[in-house]
Backbone bond lengths (Angstrom), bond angles and torsions (degrees), N, CA, C in turn:
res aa  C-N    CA-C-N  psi(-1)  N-CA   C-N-CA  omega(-1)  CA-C   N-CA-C  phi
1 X - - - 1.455 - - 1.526 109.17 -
2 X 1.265 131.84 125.69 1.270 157.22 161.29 0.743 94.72 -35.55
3 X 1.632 146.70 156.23 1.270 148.62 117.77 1.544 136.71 -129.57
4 X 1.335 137.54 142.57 1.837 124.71 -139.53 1.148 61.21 -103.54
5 X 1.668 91.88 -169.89 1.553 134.30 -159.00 2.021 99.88 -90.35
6 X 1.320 104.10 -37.97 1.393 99.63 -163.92 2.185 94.19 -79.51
7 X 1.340 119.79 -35.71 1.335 101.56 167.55 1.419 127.97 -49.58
8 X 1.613 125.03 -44.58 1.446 139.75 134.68 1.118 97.32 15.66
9 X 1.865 98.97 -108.18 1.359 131.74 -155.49 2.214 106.38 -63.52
10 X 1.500 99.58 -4.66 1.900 79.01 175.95 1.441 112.62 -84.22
11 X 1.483 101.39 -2.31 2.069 84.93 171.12 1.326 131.33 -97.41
12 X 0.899 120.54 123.04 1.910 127.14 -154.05 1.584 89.56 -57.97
13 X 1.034 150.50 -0.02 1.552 142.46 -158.42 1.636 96.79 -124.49
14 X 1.123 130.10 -41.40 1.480 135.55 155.68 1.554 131.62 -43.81
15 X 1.682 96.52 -37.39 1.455 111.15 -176.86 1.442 103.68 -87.66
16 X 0.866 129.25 -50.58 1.620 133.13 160.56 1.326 109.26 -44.02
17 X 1.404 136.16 -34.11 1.376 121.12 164.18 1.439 109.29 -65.52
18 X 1.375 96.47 -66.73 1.863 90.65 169.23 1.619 123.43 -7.61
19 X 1.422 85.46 -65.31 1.642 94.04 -171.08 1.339 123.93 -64.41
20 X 1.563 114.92 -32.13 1.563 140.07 176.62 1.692 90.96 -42.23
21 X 1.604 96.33 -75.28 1.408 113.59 -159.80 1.607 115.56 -63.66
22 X 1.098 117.51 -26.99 1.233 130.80 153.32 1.961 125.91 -30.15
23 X 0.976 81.04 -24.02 1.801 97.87 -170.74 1.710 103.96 -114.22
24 X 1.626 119.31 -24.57 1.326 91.53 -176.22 1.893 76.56 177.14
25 X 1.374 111.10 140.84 1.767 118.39 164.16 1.584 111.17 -48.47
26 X 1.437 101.25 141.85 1.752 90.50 170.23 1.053 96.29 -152.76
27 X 1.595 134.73 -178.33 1.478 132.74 -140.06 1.834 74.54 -143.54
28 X 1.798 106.28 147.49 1.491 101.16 -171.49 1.259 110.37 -50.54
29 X 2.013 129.53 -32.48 0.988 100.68 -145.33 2.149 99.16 -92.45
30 X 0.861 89.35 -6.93 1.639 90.72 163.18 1.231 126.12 -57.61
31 X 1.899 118.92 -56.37 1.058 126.98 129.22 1.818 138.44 -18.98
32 X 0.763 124.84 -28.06 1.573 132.82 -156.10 2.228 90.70 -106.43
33 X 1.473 104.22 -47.84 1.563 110.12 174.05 1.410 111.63 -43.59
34 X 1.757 123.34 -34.68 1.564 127.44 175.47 1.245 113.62 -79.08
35 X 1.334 126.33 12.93 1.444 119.87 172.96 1.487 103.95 -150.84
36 X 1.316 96.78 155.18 1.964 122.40 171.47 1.484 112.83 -79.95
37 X 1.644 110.84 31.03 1.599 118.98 156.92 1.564 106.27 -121.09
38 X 1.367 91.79 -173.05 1.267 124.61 -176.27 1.447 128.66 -76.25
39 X 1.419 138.81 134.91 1.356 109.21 -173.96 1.634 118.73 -76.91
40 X 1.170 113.17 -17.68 1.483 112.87 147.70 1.493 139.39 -49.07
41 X 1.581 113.58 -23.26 1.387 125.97 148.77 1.171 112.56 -74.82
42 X 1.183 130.28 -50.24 1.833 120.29 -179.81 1.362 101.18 -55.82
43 X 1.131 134.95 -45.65 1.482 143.28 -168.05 1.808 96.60 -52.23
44 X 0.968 94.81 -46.35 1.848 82.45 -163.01 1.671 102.74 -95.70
45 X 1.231 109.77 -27.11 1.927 97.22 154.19 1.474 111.23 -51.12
46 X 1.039 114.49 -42.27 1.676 115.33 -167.53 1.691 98.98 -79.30
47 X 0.659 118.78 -37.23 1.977 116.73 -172.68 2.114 89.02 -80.37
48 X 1.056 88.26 -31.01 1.996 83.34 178.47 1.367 95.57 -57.41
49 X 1.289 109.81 -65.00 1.919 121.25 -163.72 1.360 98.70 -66.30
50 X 1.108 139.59 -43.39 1.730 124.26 169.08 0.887 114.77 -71.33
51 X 1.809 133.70 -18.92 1.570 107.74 155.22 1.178 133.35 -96.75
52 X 1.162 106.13 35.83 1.505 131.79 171.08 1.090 103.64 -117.04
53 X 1.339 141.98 9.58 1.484 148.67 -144.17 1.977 120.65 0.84
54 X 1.557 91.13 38.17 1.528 86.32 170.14 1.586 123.91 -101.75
55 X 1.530 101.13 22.46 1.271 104.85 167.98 1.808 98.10 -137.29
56 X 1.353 110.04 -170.63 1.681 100.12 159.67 1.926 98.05 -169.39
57 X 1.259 96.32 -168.58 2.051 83.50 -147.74 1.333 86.67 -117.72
58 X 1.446 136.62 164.80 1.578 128.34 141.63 1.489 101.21 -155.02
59 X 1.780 92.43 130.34 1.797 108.13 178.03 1.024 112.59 -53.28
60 X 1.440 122.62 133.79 1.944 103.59 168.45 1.904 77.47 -149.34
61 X 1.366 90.19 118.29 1.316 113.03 -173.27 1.647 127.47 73.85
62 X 1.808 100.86 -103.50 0.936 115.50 163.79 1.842 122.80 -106.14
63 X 1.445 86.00 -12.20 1.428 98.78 -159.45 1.939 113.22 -88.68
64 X 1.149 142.01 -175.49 1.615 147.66 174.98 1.502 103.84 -132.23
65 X 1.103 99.71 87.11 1.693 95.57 165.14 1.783 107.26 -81.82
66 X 1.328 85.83 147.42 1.677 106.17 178.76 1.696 121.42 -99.16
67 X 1.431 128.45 100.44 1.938 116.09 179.88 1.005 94.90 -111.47
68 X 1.424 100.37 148.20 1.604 117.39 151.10 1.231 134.93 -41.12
69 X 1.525 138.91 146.12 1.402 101.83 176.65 1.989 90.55 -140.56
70 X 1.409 89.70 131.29 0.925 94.92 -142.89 1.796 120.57 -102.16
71 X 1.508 81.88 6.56 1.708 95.20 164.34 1.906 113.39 -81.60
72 X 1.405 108.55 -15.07 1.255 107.86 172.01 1.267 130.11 -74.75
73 X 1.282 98.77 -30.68 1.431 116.91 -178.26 1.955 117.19 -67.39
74 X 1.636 97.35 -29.17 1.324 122.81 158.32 1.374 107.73 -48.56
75 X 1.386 124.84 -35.02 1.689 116.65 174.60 1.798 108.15 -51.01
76 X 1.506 93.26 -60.36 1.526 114.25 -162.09 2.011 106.67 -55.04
77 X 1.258 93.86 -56.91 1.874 91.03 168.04 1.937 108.32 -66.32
78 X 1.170 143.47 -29.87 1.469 132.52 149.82 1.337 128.27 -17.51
79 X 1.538 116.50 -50.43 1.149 144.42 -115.15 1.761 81.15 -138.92
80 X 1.088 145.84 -67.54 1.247 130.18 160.85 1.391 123.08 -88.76
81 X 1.679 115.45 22.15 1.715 119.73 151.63 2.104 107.34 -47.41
82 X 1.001 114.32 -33.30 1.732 103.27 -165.49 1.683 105.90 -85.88
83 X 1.458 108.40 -30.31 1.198 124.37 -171.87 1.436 105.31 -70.12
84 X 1.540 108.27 -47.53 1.535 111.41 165.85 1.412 118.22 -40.35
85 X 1.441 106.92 -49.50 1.558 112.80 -152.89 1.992 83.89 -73.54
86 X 0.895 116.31 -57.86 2.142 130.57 176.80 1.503 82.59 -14.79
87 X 1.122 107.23 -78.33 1.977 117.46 -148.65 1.165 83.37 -58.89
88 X 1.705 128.34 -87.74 1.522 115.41 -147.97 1.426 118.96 -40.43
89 X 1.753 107.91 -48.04 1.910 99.04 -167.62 1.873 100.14 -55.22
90 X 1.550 124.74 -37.94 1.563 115.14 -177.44 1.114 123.23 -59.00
91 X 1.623 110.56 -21.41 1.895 126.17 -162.70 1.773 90.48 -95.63
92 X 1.152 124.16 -36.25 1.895 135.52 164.63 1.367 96.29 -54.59
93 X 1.255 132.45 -69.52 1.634 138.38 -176.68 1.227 100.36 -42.20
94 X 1.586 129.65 -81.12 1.400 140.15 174.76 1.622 109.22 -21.48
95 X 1.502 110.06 -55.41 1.598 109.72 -165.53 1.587 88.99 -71.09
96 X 1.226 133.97 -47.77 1.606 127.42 -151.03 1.695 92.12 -69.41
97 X 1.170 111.70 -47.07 2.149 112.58 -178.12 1.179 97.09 -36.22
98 X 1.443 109.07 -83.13 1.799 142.66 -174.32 1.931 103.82 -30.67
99 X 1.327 116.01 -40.24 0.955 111.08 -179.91 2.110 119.88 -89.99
100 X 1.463 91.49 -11.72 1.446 83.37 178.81 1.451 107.87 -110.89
101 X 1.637 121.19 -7.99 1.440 115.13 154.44 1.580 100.61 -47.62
102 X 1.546 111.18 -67.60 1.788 112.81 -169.83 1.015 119.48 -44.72
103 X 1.786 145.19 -21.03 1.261 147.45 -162.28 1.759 83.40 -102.45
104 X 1.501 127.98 -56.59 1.429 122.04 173.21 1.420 124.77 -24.31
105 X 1.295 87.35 -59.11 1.840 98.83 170.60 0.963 130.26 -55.25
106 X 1.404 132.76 -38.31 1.613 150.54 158.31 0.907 94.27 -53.48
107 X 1.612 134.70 -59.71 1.650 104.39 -165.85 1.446 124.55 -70.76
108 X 1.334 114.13 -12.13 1.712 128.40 -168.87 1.615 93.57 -57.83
C-alpha cells in the first residue's frame, strides 16, 4: 500500500519523530528511548516515513541512522501555503476591527 506524506504526518508519534530527527540523525533505538513503545513500533513508523520518503536511512557501521529530508517536507508547507494566506488576511481583519473598536473608545 502506497502511502502520501499527509497519512505519515496524521500520527502524533510520527510527528514527534519528525521533530526528533529534525535536530540531529538517530538510530531507531535512540529513537524508541523517547517513547512508551517498542523499538519494533518505532521501526515501522520509520519504514512508514521512508516510504513516504520523508525521512531516509544511512549505514554507518553497524548502526541505521534516520534524517529528515527536508525538501519533502516542502510538499506539506505547499499544500498549506493558501491556508496560510486564509488565516492571516482574517487575523489582518481581526487586528483592523480590534483596533477601531479601541480608537471608538477613546473617542467616547
Amino acid at each position: 500500500m502506497r502511502r502520501d506524506i499527509f497519512q505519515a504526518i496524521a500520527d502524533p508519534t510520527r510527528r514527534s519523530i519528525l521533530t526528533l530527527i529534525a535536530v540531529q540523525a538517530m538510530t531507531p533505538n535512540a529513537l524508541a528511548e523517547h517513547f512508551d513503545s517498542s523499538r519494533q513500533a518505532v521501526s515501522k513508523h520509520l519504514k512508514i516515513l521512508h516510504e513516504c520518503e520523508l525521512v531516509s536511512q544511512e549505514q554507518r557501521g553497524r548502526e541505521v541512522y534516520y534524517s529528515l529530508e527536508i525538501d519533502k517536507m516542502k510538499e506539506i508547507d505547499a499544500w498549506l501555503a493558501p491556508f496560510r494566506q486564509i488565516w492571516e488576511k482574517r487575523l489582518d481583519q481581526l487586528d483592523a476591527l480590534l483596533i477601531n473598536l479601541k480608537h471608538e473608545q477613546h473617542e467616547k
